[in-house]
N, C-alpha and C positions, 0 to 999 in steps of 0.2 A: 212341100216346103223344104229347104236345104237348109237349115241353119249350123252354126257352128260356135263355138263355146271357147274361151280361155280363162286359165284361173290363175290368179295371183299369190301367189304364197309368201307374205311380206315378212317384217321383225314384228311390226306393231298389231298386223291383223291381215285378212284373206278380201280375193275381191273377185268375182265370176260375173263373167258377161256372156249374154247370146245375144247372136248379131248374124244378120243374112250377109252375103259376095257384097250387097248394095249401100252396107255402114250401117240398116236399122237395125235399131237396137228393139230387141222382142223381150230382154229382161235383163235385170243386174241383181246383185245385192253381197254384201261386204260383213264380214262380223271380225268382232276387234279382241285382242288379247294385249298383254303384255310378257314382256320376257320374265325370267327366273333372275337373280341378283343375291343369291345366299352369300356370296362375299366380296364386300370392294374389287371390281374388276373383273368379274364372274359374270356371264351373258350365257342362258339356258333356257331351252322351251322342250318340256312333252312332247313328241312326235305325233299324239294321239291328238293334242289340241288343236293342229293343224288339219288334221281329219275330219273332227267333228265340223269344226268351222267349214270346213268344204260341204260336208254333206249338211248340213245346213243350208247354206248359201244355195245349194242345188235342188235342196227341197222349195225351198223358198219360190224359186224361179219357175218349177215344173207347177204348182200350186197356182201362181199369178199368170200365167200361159194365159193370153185370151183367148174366148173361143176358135178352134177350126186349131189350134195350135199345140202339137201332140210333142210329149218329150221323144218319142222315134222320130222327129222333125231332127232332134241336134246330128248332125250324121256325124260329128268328129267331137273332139276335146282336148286340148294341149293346155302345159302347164308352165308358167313361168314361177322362178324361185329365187330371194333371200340366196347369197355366193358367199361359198369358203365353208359353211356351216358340214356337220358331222354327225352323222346320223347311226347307230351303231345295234345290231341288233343279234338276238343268239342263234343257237339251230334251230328255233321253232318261232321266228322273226316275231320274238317281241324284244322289245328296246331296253337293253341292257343297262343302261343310265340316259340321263335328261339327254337331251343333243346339245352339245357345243355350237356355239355363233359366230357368225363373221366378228361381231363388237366384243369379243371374248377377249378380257388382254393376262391371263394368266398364265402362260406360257412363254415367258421371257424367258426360262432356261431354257428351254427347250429349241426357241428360236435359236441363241447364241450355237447349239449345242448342233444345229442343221446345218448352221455358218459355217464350223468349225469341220463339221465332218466331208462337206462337199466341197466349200474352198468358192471363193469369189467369183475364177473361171467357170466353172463346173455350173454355179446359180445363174451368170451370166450369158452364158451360151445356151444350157439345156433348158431352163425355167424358164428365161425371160421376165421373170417376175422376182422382186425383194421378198424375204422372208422374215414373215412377220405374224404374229399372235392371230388366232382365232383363223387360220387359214388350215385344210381340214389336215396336213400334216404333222402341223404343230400340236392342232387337237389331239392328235392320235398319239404322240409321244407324250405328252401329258399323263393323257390315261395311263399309259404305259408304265410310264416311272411312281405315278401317284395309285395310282388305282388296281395294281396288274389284277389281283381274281377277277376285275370288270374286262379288263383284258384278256383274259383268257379266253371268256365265255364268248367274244365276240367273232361271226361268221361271216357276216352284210355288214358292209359300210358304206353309205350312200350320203347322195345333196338328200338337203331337203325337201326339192319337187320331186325330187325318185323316191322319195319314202311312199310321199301322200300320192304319186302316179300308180308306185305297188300295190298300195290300197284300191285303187279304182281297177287294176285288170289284173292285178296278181302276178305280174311278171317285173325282176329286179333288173332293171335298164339304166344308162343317161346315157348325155348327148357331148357330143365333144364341145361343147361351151363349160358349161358345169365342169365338166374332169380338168378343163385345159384351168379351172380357177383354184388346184385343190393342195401345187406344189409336188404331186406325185404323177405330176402327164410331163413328158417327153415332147415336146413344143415346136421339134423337129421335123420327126416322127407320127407328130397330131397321133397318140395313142399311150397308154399310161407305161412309165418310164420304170423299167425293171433292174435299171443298173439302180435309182432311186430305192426303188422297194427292198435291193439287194442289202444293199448300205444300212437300212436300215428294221432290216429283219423280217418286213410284211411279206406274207402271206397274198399271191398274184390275184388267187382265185377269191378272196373276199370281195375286190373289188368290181363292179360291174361290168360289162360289156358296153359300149358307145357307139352311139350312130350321130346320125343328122337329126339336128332338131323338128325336123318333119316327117323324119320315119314313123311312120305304123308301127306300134305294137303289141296292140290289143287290144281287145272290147272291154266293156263293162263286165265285169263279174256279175253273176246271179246275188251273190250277197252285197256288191256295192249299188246295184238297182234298185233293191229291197231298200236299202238305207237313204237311197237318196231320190228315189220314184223316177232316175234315169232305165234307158232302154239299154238292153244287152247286145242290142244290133247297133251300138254307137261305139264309134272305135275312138283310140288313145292316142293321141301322137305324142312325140318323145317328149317336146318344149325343150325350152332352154334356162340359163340363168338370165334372171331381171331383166338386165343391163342389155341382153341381147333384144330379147323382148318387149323391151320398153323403147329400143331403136327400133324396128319394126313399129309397133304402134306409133311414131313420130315418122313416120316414111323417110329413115334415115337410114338408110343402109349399101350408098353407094361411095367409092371413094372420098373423103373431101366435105362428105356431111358430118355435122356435130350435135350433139347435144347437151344441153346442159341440164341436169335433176336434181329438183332437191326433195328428197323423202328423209326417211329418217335418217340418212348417211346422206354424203351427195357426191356427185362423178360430175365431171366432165368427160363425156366420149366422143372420141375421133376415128370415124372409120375409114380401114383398110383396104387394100387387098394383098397385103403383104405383113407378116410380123416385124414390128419396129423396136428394135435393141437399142437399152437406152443403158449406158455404161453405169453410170449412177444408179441404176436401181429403183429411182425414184417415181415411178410411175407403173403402170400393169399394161401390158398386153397380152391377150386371149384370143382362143379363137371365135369365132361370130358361131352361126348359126349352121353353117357346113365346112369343110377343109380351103375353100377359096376366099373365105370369108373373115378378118379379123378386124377388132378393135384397141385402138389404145386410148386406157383413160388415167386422170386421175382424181383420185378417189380421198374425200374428207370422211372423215369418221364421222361426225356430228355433224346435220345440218338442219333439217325442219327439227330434229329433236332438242338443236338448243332453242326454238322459239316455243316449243311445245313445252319445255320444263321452263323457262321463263314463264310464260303464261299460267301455269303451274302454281309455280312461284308466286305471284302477283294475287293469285286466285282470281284470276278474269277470264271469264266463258262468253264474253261479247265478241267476238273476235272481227266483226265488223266494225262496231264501235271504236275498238283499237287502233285498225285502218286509219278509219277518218283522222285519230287522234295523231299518228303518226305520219299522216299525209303535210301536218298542220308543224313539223319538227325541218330545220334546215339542212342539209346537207351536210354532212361529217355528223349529225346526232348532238352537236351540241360541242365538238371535243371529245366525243365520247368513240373508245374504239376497243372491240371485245374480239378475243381470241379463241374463236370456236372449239375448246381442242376439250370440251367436256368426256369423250370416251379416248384421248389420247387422239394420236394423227398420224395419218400414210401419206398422202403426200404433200410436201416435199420432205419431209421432217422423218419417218418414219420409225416412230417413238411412242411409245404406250405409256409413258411416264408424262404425259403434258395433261394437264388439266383449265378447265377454261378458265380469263382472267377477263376482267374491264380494266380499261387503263381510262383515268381522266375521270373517275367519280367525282361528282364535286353535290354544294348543295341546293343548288338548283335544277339536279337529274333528276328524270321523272322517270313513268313506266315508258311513255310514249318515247323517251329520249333513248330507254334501254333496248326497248323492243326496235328502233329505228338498226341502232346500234350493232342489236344481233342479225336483224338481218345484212348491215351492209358488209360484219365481221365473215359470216359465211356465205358472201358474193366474191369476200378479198379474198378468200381461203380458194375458191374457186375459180377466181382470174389468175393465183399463183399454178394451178394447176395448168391451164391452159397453157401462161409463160413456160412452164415446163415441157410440155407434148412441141409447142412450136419450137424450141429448141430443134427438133428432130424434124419440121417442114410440116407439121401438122397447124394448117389455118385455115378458119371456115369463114366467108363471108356472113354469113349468119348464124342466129343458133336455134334449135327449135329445144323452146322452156319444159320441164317435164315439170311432176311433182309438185307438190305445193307451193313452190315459186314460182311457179307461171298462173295461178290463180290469184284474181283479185286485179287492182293496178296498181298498186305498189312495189311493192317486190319486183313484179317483171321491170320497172322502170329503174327500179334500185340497182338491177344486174347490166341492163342497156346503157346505163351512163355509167358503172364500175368498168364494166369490156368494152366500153367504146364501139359496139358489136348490136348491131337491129336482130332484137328477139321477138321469133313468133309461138303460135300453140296451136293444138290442134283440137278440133273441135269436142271430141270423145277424149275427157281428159286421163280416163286410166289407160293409159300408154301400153302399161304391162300384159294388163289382159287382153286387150285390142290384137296385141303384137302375138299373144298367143292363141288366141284366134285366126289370125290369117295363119300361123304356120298351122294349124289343124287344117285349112281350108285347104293348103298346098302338098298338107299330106294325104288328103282323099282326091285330089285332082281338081275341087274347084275353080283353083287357080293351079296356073299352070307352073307356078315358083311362086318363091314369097316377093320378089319383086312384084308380081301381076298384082298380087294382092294388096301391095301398098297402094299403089295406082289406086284400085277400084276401091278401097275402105275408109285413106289417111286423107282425110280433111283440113281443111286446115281458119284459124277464126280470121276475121278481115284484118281487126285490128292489130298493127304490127306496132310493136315497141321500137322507136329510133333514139340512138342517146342524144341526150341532151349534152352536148359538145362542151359548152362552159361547167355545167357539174362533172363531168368527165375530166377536166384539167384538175378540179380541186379535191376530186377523189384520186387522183395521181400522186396527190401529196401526202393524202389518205394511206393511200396502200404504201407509200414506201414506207411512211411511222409504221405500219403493220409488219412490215416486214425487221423492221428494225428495234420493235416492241419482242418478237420471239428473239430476235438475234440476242438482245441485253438481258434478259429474264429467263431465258428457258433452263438457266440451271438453277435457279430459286426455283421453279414450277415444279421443277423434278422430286429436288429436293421433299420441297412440299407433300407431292402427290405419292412418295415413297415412304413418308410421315406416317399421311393418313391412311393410309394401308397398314401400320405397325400398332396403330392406338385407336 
């Protein structure tokens, strides 16, 4: 038996799948966390939490194997990973403080202060990417100025699928996805950027070495087998970040394809085969999954997490019930239009100071009218994104839905009539692990690339969402008030949200 394994290393929780060349699935299982939040605007997780969670989730699987089905079956394992995050550890790799998050927005000087020192050209030419909070450079001048004894002590600094990868074979690796999302890679070069680390005093050799998100790098430890009843003759492949791996699992990884995800942050990505320089700043480009391979997205700060904290809010755990109630609301919510921007926003805005708003409460809104609301607020948040990347000749006939947006029938129909754009999904809805699965499969030679492996794994469900053309015109009217809602408010928001941060 050949099987092959990927593991997902999210904000909210971890997810592993084993699955043969042929798409069966031989086991899953997921365990859920939450981040750290010691102060408004603070995003932080344990490195260890993410560990445990793994070897869990791998026990769990080796445990439910059914008969004839042995963990030396898994021959590979690769890891998708949560991007921008900060992983930081001492000489005797244990974790000098909590790890820093993508969602981290405490490092506004710090940003200003990378602006200032590299210069507009310099971000624009050599990054390719806007600088901005919680990305791992920002992180690291943070500690720097805030924390130095924690500074001192540190030797490793890695993503966070390199930490929990280190755990499982013991060797400190990534992949040029990860490093290309961190602010300190050279974009050019595809390889971490030394005039960068010069400028600002780092240390070359703390940071890892980068391959191909399919390279081999080693087996199982003796002590990560023990902990998780995996086999030591099962090797490691690099993995990548998320976003890469979650296009992969969507069999999206040729020029011209798209995706759209909504997890607890949400993207729209458009893939490559070239790096796309967007003068405004306003969007990301990284590299894909090898050096031929890039994507450009952009990326909302909040998006399944504002329906999740609603819901929250609300105290409703029927979440089908909901649906229905929501199915049963007209198009615009009622008048009702909300502004996703609960952990601040990147794109187009790229501002840590916005906080979420409704516009249009009145007394006849309901839950069903708000939760319609959030979600069409982070559909608009994500058709602004798209207007953005097509600026630059990025358009996809289609989009293939990730994430909790493509489940259910709501939502998917709420995004098909907001883009005017037929979404479909793919039948294995965790994307991420799928996606880190087939690059394990193309790092042992199963497949012969990870193209092959889309082919033979990526699925896809019959039902295709087509927009409904008349709600498409009257969401047109929708999104520009959306747009012209941040445009009149965003310096009360600021205001506001630089308030509640002082009181």
């Amino acid at each position: 038996m050949c099987l092959i394994a990927g593991i997902d290393i999210g904000t909210s929780g971890v997810k592993m799948m084993v699955l043969d060349e042929n798409a069966k699935v031989y086991g899953k299982a997921k365990r859920t966390y939450t981040f750290l939040s010691p102060i408004n605007g603070y995003a932080e997780q344990r490195a260890d939490t993410w560990v445990e969670a793994c070897f869990d989730c791998a026990r769990e699987i080796v445990k439910s194997f059914p008969a004839g089905i042995k963990a030396e079956d898994i021959l590979s394992i690769a890891f998708s990973g949560q991007m921008h995050g900060v992983v930081m550890l001492d000489e005797n790799y244990r974790e000098v403080r909590p790890a820093i998050l993508h969602c981290d927005a405490r490092s506004g000087k710090q940003v200003a202060y990378v602006k200032q020192v590299l210069g507009e050209d310099l971000i624009r030419t050599h990054l390719l990417n806007p600088v901005y909070s919680g990305f791992m450079l920002c992180s690291l001048l943070w500690v720097r100025d805030n924390e130095p004894e924690n500074m001192k002590k540190i030797r490793y600094v890695m993503s966070v699928k390199d930490y929990v990868k280190f755990r499982f074979c013991g060797r400190i690796c990534s992949d040029y996805s990860d490093a290309s999302a961190t602010l300190l890679f050279d974009m050019q070069k595809v390889d971490w950027s030394t005039e960068i680390m010069n400028r600002f005093g780092f240390d070359r050799r703390i940071f890892p070495e980068c391959g191909t998100s399919d390279q081999v790098v080693g087996q199982i430890t003796s002590e990560a087998a023990a902990l998780t009843g995996l086999s030591t003759n099962t090797r490691i492949c690099n993995g990548g970040a998320d976003q890469v791996m979650q296009a992969i699992g969507a069999g999206t990884v040729a020029p011209g394809q798209a995706t759209s995800n909504i997890g607890t942050s949400g993207q729209v990505c458009f893939q490559c085969d070239h790096p796309i320089v967007n003068p405004s700043l306003s969007t990301n480009c990284f590299v894909g999954f090898d050096k031929e391979h890039w994507y450009t997205m952009g990326a909302t700060m909040s998006a399944g997490l504002c329906y999740n904290w609603l819901m929250r809010v609300l105290g409703v755990t029927d979440f089908d019930a909901m649906d229905h109630m929501i199915q049963n609301v007209r198009v615009g919510s009622g008048g009702l239009i909300f502004l996703p921007y609960l952990s601040g926003e990147r794109c187009p805005h790229l501002n840590t100071d916005l906080t979420g708003t409704f516009f249009g409460l009145q007394v006849n809104t309901g839950a069903a009218e708000m939760c319609r609301a959030v979600m069409e607020g982070v559909s608009y948040s994500l058709l602004q994104c798209m207007e953005i990347c097509g600026e630059f000749g990025l358009h996809a006939k289609e989009i293939v839905a990730s994430g909790g947006g493509a489940k259910g029938m709501i939502w998917p129909q709420i995004q098909a009539d907001i883009y005017g754009i037929p979404l479909k999904s793919v039948r294995i809805e965790e994307q991420a692990s799928v996606g880190a699965a087939i690059t394990a499969g193309s790092g042992i030679g199963l497949f012969s690339n990870i193209e092959e492996g889309c082919r033979k794994v990526v699925k896809y469900k019959d039902q295709i969402f087509t927009p409904n053309m008349e709600h498409h015109e009257i969401y047109k009217e929708y999104f520009a008030l959306y747009k012209d809602a941040y445009i009149a408010s965003h310096q009360v928001i600021e205001q506001v949200t630089r308030l509640g941060r002082r009181t």
